[in-house]
C-alpha positions in Angstrom: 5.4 10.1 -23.2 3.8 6.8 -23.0 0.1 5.8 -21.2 2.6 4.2 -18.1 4.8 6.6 -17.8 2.2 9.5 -18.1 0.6 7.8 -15.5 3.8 7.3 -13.7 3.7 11.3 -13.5 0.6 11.8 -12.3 1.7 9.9 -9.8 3.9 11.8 -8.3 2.1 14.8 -8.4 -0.4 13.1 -6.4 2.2 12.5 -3.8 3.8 15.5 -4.1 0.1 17.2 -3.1 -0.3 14.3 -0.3 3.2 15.5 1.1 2.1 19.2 0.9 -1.0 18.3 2.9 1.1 16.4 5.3 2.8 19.3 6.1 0.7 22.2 6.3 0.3 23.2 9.8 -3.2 22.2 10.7 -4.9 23.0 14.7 -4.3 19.7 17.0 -7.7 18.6 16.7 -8.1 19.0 12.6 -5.1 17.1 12.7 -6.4 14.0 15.1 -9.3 13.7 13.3 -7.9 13.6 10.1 -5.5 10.9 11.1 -7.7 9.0 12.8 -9.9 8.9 9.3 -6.9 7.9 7.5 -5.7 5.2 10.2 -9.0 3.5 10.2 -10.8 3.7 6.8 -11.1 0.8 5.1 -10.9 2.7 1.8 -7.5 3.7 2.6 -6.7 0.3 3.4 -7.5 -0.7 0.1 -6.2 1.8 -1.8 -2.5 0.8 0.4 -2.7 -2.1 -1.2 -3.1 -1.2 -4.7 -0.8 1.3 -3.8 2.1 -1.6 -3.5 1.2 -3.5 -6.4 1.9 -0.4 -8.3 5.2 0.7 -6.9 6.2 -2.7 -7.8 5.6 -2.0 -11.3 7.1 1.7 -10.7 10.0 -0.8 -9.7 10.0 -2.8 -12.6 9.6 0.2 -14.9 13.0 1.8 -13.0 14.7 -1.2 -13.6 14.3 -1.2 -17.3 14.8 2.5 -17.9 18.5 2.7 -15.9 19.0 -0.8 -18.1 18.2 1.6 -21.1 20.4 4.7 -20.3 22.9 2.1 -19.9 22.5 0.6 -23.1 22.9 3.9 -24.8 26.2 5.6 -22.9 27.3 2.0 -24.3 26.4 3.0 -27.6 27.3 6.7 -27.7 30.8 5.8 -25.8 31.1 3.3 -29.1 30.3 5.8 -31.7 32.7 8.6 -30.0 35.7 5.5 -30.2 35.3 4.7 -33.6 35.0 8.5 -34.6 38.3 9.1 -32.9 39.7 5.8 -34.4 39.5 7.8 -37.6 36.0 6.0 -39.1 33.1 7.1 -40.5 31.6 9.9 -38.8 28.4 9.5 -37.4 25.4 11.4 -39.1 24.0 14.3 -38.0 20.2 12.7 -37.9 21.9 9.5 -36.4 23.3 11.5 -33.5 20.4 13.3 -32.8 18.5 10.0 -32.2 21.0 8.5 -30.0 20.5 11.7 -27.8 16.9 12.0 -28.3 17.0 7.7 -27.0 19.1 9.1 -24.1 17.1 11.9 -23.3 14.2 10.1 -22.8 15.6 7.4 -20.9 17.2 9.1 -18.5 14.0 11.1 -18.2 11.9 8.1 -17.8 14.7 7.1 -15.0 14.6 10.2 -13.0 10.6 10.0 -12.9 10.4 6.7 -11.9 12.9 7.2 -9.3 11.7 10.0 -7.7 8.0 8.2 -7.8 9.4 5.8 -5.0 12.0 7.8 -3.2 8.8 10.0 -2.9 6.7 7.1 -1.7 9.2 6.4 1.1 9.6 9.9 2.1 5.6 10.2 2.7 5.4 6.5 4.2 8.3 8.0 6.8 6.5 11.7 7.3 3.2 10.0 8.4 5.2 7.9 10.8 6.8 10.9 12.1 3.4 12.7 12.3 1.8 10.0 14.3 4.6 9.7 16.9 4.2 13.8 17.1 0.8 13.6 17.3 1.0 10.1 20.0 3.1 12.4 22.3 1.1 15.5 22.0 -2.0 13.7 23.3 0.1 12.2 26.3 1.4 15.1 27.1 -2.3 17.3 26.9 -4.0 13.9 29.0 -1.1 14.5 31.4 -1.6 18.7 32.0 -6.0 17.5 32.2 -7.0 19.4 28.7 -10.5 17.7 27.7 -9.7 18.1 24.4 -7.5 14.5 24.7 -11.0 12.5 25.1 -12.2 10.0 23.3 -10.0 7.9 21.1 -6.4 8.3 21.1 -3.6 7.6 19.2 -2.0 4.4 19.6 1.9 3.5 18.1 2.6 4.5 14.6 1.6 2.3 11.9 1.2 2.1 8.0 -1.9 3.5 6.6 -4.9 1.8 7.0 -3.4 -0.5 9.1 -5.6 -0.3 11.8 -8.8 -0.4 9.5 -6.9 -4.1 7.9 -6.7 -5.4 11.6 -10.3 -4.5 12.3 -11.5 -6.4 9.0 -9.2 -9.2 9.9 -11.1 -9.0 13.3 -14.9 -8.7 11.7 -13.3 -11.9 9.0 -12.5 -14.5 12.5 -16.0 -13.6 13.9 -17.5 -14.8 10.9 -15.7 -17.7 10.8 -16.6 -18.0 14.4 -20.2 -17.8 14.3 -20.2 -20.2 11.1 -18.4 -22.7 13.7 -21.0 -22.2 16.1 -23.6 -22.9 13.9 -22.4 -25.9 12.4 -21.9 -27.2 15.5 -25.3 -26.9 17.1 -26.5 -28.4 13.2 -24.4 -31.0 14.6 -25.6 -31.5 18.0 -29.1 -31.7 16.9 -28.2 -34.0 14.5 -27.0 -36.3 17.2 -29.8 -35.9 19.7 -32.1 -36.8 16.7 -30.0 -39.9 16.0 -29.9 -41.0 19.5 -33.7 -40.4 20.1 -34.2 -42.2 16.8 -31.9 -45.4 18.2 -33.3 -45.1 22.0 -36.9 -45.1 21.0 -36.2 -48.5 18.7 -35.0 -49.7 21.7 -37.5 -49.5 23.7 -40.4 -51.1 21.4 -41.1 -54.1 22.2 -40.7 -56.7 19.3 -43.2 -59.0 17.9 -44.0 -62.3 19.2 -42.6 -61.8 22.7 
């Protein structure tokens, strides 16, 4: 197995251990917290966004391997006409390659396509978990159990997604504050200027 493809693998397992831990029942308020740290890390925003660029790869990688196992049925389908057309029989070492080429392909298909039918399976569970989760904490606020307080669960989102919205946020104060001071730069430039002109004005020239 190739570097991509092994890592393609270890892929999966990773997801298949995220799903796992999705899923294991967990008390109400392990289960906030640890959605809240998910929904609002910053680390996990980033690593959503790595996490895209590679299943586009994972894509790309799909594509190619399903072109291959194509390639080969072509192949094998033309080898098994021209044996029963009565020519020369394929080898014994040349048909073992063709499979062994097939094999592979169709393995490197089936791990690349379970990689993202994977990816949308745990992308859908954490919806589904947030929404449980939403209702869970209206329902508790509604029967008066203190253990609601604090920060609650808002409408189900990606991951990370309300960690991107707060850097978003923290980016237009910046840009805000940089605005503010280049404007008061400004406005003291322009009260120099005009004390500067005002003051000429006012001095009396020579000879009067």
């Amino acid at each position: 197995m190739t570097l991509y493809y092994s890592l393609v693998f270890l892929l999966l397992v990773t997801e298949m251990v995220i799903f796992l831990a999705l899923i294991i029942p967990l008390p109400f308020t392990w289960r906030r917290k640890l959605f809240h740290f998910i929904s609002e890390s910053p680390i996990i925003a980033k690593l959503q966004y790595g996490m895209k660029i590679t299943f586009i790869f994972i894509l790309i990688l799909f594509i190619d391997s399903v072109n291959r196992v194509y390639r080969v049925q072509v192949e094998l389908a033309a080898f098994t006409k021209s044996e029963r057309g009565g020519a020369t029989v394929m080898g014994g070492s040349e048909r073992m390659e063709v499979q062994a080429r097939k094999f592979y392909s169709q393995r490197n298909m089936y791990l690349c396509g379970f990689t993202l039918f994977l990816s949308l399976i745990l992308n859908r569970t954490y919806v589904m978990i947030l929404d449980v989760l939403r209702l869970e904490e209206e329902v508790k606020s509604l029967k008066g159990d203190p253990a609601v307080k604090g920060k609650s669960i808002k409408n189900a989102g990606g991951i990370g997604e309300v960690a991107s919205l707060k850097e978003e946020l923290a980016a237009k104060d910046r840009d805000m504050e940089n605005l503010k001071k280049q404007v008061e730069s400004m406005q003291k430039e322009y009260n120099r200027m005009g004390d500067e002109v005002s003051g000429s004005k006012s001095t009396p020239r020579k000879g009067q």
